[in-house]
Legacy VTK file of the C-alpha trace (Angstrom):
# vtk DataFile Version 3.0
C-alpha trace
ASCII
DATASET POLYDATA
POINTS 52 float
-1.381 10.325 -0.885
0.356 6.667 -1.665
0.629 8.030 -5.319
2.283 11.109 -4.615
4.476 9.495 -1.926
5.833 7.214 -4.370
6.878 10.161 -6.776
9.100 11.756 -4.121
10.575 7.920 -4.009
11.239 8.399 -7.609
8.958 5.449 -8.363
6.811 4.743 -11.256
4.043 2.532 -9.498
0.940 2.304 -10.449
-1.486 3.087 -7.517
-5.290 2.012 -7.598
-8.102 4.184 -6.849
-10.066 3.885 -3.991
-13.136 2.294 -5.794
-11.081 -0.142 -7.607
-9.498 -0.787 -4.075
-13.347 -1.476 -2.483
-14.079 -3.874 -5.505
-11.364 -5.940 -4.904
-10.866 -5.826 -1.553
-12.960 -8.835 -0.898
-10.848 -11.306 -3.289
-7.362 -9.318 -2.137
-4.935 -11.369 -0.692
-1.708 -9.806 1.044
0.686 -11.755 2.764
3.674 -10.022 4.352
6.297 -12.561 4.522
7.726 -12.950 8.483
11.538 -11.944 8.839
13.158 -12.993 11.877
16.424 -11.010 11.284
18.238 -8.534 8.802
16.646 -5.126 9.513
13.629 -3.437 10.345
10.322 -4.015 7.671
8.683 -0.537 6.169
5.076 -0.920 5.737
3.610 2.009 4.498
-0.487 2.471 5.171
-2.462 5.011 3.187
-5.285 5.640 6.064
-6.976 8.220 3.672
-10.212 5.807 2.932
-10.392 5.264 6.793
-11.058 9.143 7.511
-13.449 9.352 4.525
LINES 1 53
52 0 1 2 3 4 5 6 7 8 9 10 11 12 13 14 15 16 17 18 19 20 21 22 23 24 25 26 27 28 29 30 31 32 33 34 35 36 37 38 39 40 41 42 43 44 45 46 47 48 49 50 51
């Protein structure tokens, strides 16, 4: 879903699989910076692996 999402964006990410995503969740480190002003922030969540 994120990979064909980011097509229609006219991006050329590269999205990781679901099993690479469950290997390296453990070690994965996000941080989503906070931004007091200057707009609204677009996460975008691929719940696909949650319904699985």
């Amino acid at each position: 879903m994120v990979a064909s999402l980011l097509r229609l964006a006219g991006l050329d990410w590269p999205v990781p699989d679901y099993p690479t995503l469950c290997r390296r969740q453990k070690t994965l480190k996000v941080q989503i910076p906070y931004r007091r002003a200057g707009g609204p922030l677009n996460l975008l969540v691929d719940n696909e692996a949650l319904t699985a």
